[in-house]
DOTOR-948034 format. One record per residue (C-alpha): residue in one letter; x, y, z. Coordinates in Angstrom, 3 decimals, always signed. Example, Ala and Ser with C-alpha at 12.3 -4.5 7.8 and 13.67 -1.06 7.14 Angstrom:
// DOTOR-948034
NODE   bati         xx         yy         zz
NODE      a    +12.300     -4.500     +7.800
NODE      s    +13.670     -1.060     +7.140
//
This chain:
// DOTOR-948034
NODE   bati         xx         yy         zz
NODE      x    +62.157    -63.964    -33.822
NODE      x    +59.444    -65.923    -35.743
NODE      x    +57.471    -64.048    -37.952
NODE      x    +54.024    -65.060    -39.102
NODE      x    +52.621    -64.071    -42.635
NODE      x    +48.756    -64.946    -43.552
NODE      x    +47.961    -65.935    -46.786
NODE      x    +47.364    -63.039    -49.198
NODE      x    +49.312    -60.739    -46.931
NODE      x    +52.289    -57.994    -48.101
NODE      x    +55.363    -59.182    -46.272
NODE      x    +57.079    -55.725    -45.701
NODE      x    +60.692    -56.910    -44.280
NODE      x    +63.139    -54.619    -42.519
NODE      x    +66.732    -54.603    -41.977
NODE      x    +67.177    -58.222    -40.583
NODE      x    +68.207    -61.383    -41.748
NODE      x    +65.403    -63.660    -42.915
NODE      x    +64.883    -67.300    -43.681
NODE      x    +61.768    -68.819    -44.741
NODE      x    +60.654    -71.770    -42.261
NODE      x    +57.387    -72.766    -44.151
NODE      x    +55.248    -71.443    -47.144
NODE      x    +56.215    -69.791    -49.969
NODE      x    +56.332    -65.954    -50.558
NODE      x    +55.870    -64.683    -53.707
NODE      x    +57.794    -62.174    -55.509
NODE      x    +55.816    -59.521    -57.119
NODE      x    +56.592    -55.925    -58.952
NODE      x    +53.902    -53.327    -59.646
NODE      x    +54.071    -53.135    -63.576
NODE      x    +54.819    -49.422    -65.251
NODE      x    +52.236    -47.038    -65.988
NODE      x    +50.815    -47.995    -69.577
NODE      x    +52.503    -51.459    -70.315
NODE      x    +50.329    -53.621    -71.945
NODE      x    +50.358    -56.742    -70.894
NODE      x    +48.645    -59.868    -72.294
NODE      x    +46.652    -63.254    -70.528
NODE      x    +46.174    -61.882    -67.108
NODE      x    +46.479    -64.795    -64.504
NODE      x    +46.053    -65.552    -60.749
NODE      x    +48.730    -65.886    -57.938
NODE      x    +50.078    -68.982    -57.778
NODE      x    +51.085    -69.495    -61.578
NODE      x    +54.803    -69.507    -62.680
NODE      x    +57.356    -66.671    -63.184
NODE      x    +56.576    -63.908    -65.478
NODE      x    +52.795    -64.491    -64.501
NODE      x    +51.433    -61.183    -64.870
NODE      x    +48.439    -60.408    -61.708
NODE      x    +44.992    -57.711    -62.148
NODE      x    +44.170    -55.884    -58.999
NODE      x    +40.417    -56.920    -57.833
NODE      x    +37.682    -55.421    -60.028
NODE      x    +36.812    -52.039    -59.179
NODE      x    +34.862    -49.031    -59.968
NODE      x    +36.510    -47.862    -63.030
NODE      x    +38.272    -44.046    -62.537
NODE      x    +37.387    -41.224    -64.795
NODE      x    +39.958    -39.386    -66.341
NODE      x    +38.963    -35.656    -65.840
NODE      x    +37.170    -33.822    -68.427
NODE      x    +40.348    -30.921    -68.880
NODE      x    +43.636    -32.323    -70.723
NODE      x    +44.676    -28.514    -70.531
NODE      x    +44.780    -28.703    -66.586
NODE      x    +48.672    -28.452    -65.901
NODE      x    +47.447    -30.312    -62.478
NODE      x    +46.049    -33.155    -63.952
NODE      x    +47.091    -36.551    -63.626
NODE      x    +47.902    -37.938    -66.840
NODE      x    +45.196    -40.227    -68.140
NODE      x    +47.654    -43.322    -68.564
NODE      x    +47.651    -43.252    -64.211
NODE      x    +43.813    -44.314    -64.691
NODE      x    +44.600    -47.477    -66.199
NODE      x    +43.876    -50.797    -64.433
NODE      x    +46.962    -51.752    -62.025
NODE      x    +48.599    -54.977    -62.784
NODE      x    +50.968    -56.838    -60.821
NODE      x    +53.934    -59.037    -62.186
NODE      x    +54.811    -62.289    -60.378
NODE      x    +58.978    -62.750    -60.404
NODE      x    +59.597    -65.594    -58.421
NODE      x    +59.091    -67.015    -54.937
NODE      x    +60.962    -67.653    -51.696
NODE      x    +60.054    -71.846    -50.801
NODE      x    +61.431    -73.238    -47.454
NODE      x    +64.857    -72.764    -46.499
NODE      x    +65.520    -69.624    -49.143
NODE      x    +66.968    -66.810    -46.952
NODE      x    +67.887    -63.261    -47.475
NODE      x    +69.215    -59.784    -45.835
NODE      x    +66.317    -56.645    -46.201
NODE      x    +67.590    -53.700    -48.212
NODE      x    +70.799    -55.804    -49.284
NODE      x    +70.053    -58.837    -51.234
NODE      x    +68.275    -58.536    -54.389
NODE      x    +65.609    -60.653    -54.582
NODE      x    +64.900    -59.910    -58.621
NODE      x    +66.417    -57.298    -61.336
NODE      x    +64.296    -54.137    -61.180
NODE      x    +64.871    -53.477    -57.767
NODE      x    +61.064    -52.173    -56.790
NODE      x    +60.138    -55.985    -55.686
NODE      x    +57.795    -56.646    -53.000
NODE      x    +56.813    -59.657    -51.249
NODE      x    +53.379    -61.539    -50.595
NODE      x    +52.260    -64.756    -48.909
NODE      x    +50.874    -66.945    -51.166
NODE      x    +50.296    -69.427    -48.289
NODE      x    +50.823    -69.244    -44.820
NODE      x    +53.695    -68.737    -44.001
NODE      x    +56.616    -69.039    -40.688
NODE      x    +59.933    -66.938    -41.136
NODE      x    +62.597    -66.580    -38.813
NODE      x    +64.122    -62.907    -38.571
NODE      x    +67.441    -62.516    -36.979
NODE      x    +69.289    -59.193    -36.343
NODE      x    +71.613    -58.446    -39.090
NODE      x    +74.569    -57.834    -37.080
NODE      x    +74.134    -60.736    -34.614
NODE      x    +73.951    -62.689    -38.669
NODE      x    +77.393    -61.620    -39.240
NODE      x    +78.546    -62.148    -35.863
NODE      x    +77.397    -65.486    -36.319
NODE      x    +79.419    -65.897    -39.800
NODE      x    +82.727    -64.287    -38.802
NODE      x    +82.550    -66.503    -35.486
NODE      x    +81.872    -69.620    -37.826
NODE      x    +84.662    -68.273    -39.872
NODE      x    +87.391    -68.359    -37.419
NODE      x    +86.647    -67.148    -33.868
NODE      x    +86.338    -63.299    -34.396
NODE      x    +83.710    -62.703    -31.538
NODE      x    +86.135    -63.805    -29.683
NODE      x    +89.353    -61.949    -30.729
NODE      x    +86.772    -58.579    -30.086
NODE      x    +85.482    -59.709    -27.005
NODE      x    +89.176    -59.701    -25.710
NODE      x    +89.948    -56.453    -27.254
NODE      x    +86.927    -54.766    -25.848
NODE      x    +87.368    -55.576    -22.428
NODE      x    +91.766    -54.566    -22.528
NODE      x    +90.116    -51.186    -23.291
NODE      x    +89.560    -49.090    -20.511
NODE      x    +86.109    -48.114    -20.965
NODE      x    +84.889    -51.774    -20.880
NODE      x    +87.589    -53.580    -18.427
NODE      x    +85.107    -53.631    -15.206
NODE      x    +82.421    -54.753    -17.586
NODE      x    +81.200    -58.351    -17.211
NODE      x    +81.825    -60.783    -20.382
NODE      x    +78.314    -61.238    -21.112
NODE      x    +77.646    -57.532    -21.232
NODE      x    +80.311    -57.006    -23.672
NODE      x    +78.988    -60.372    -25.908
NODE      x    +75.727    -58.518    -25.932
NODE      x    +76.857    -55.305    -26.715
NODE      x    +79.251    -56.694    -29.874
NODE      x    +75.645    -58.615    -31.067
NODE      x    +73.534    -55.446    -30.327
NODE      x    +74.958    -52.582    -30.913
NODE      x    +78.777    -52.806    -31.910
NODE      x    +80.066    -52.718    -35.958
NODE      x    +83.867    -52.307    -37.257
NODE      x    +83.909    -49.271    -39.291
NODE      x    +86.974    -48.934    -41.810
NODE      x    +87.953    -45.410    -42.801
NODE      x    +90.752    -44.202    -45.276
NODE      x    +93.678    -41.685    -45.367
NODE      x    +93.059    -38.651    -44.148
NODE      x    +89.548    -39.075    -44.051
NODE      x    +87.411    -36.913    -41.354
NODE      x    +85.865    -39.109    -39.365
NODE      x    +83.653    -36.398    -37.197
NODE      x    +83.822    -32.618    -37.323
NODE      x    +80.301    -31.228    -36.206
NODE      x    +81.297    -27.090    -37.638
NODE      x    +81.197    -28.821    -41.149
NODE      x    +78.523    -30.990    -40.756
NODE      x    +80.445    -34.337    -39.981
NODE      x    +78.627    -35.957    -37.211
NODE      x    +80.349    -38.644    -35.193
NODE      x    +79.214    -42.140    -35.695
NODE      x    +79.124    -43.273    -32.165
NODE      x    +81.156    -44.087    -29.089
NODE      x    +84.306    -45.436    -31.411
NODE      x    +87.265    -47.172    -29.803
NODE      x    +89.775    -47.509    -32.053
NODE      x    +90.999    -50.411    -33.432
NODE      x    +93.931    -50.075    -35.658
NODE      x    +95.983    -46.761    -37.396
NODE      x    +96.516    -43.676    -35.999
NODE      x    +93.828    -40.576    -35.751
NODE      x    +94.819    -37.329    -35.453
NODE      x    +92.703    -34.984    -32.849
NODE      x    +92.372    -31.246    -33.757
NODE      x    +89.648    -28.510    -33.089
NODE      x    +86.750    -28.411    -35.441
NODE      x    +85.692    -26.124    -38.482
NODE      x    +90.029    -25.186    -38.410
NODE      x    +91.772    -26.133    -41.705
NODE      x    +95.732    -26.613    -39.793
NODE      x    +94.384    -25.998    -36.560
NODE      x    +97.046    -27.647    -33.681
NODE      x    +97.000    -31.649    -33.369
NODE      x    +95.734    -32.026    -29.976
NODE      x    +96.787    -35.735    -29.908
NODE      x    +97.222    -38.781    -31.622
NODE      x    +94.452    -41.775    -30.755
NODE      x    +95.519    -45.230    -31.161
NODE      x    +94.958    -49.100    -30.717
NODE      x    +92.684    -49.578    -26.970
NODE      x    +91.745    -45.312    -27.575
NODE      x    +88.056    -44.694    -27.146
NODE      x    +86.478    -41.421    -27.850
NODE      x    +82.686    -39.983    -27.666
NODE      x    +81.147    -41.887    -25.070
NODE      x    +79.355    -38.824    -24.544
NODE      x    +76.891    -39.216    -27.340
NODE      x    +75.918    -42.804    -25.446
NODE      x    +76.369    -41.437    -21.983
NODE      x    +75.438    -37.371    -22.352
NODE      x    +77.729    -35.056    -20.973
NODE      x    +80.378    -32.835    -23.051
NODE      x    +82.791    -34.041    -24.894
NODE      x    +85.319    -34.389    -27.567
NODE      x    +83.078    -34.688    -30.606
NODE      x    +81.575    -31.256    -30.095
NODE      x    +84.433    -29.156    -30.088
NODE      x    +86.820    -31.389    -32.239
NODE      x    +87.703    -33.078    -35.340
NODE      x    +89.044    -36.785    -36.025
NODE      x    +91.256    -37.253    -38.856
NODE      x    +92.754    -40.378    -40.063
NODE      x    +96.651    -39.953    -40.556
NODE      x    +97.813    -43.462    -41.240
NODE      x    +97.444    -45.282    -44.218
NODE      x    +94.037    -46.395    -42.725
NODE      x    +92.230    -47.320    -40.122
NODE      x    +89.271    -48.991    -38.013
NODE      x    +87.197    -48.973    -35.462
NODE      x    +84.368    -50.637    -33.580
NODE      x    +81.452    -48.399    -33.021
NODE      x    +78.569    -48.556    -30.625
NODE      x    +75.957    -47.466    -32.542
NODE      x    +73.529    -44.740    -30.686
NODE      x    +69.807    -45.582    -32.401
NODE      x    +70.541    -48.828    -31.219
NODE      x    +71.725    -48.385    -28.194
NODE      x    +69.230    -46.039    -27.060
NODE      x    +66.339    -49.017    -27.517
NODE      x    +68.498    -51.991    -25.601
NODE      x    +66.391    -52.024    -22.446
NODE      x    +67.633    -53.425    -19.133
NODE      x    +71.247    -54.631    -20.902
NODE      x    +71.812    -50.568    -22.009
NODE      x    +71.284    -50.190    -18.356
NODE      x    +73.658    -52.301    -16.694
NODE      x    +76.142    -51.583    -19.651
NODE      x    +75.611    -48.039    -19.091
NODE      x    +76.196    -48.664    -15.082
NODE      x    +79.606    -50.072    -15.613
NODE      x    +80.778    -47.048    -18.608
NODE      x    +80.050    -44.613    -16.548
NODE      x    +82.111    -46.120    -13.949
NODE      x    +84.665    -46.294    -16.315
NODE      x    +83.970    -43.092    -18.000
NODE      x    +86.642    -40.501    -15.916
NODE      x    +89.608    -42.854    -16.268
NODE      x    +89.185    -43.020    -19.724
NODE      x    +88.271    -39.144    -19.815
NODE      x    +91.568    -38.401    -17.823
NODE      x    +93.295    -40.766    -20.868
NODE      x    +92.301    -38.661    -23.544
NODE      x    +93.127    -35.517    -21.373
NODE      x    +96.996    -36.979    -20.361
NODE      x    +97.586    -37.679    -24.194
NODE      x    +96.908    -34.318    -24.948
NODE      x    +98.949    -32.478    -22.001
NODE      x   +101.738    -35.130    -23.426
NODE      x   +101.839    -34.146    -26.820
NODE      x   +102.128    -30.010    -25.200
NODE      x   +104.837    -30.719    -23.483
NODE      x   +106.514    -32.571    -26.441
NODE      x   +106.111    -29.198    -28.469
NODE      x   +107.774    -26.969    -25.598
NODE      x   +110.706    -29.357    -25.557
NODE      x   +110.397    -29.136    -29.287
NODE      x   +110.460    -25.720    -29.123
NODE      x   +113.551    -25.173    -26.943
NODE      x   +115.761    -27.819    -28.385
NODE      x   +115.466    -25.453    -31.645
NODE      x   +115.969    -22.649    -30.290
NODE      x   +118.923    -23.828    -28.769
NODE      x   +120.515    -25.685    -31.965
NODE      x   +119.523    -22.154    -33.552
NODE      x   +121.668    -20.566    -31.245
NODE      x   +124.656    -22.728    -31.812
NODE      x   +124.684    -22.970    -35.216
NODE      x   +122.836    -20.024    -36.600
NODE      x   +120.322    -22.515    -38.432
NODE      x   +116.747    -23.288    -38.209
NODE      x   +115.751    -26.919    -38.207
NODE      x   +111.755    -27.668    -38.317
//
């Protein structure tokens, strides 16, 4: 997307990669409350240029020093406004992540017209890690061996990894959702590498359901509605670590006709990989009955207990 900035105009940027196409922004900071500052200037004039506000009506401080309500009289000083730097052609940078200047309170302002193109910050690092070796690719692959996504066209998938789809990394036994102690799940989350231990939630050594691994998916009911896992249970990471790629829900939710036909083809999916979860789990109970009686038995022979 191109965005267009007048002259004289705030640039408020969101969370999207930006590169300047034409003009140059200026990088400004409002200066603290009663700092004196010497030779005010116009925009336009080199770093550490220090900009008045337009003349104004000057503001009275009020009569009362004793009010405890009262805004302190150095707030009715005249506003000045420091000039850091600029952004010419061709400078680029991420909203909320790169710092464009030291103090951190920056702002941005046209000081000529200006073009700059806004991409979507994961479709930007999409772009890098495909320039850096081919991983679209690698996750397009591994999305659609999964059974939530196999009937789901190629493109679909593409759009869905640019859209809506990040790799989350999580560490040993870290609690990845758990709703009864305020640990929300972060999306639909097929699971990329370690192992993840399924429990029920709010129960400190509460039976492992079952284990989720590699090609596992798990809360497509907070894209899809429905019940589900993630309101009655809690993901724990066992291995060393692990990761996953999430779909993301705010973004999901505003995808338009794509969400649609993605949607069409999960839901399609969305018993199969239901009855997945549900055979892992009747697995791992009739592990712990064999378990069970194999003890019992050596017990019986040898008049020992082995866990």
């Amino acid at each position: 997307t191109v965005r267009v900035v007048i002259k004289g105009s705030p640039f408020f940027f969101l969370s999207e990669f930006y590169c300047v196409l034409r003009g140059t922004m200026g990088i400004y900071r409002v200066s603290p409350p009663g700092v004196s500052v010497a030779g005010h200037t116009t925009v336009g004039d080199d770093v550490g240029a220090v900009v008045s506000e337009a003349p104004r009506r000057p503001r009275t401080p009020p009569p009362s020093s004793s009010d405890p309500v009262a805004m302190p009289p150095v707030f009715y000083g005249k506003q000045h406004f420091e000039r850091l730097g600029a952004l010419q052609e061709n400078d680029h940078f991420v909203g909320f992540e790169t710092k464009l200047a030291p103090h951190g309170d920056e702002w941005l302002r046209a000081e000529s017209d200006c073009e700059l193109v806004a991409v979507n910050r994961n479709t930007y690092r999409r772009l890098l890690a495909q320039a850096d070796g081919g991983e679209i690719e690698k996750d397009l692959v591994f999305l659609q061996s999964v059974r939530l996504f196999s009937s789901t066209p190629r493109d679909l998938v593409g759009g869905a990894l640019e859209e809506y789809i990040v790799r989350k990394h999580f560490a040993f036994q870290e609690i990845v959702f758990d709703k009864d102690i305020g640990v929300q799940p972060p999306g639909l989350m097929i699971i990329e590498s370690g192992e993840f231990s399924l429990s029920l939630a709010g129960q400190v050594g509460s039976p492992e359901l079952a284990v989720l691994a590699a090609g596992h998916s798990i809360g497509d009911e907070i894209l899809l509605g429905g019940t589900g896992f993630t309101a009655a249970c809690r993901l724990t990471v066992t291995s060393g670590s692990g990761s996953a790629l999430v779909v993301l829900k705010k973004p999901f939710e505003n995808g338009g006709s794509q969400r649609d036909a993605l949607i069409f083809h999960m839901l399609e999916m969305r018993q199969q990989a239901v009855a997945e979860v549900a055979q892992a789990i009747s697995t791992m109970k009739r592990w712990r009955g064999q378990k069970s009686e194999l003890l019992h038995m050596l017990m019986e022979r040898t008049g020992e207990w082995f866990e």
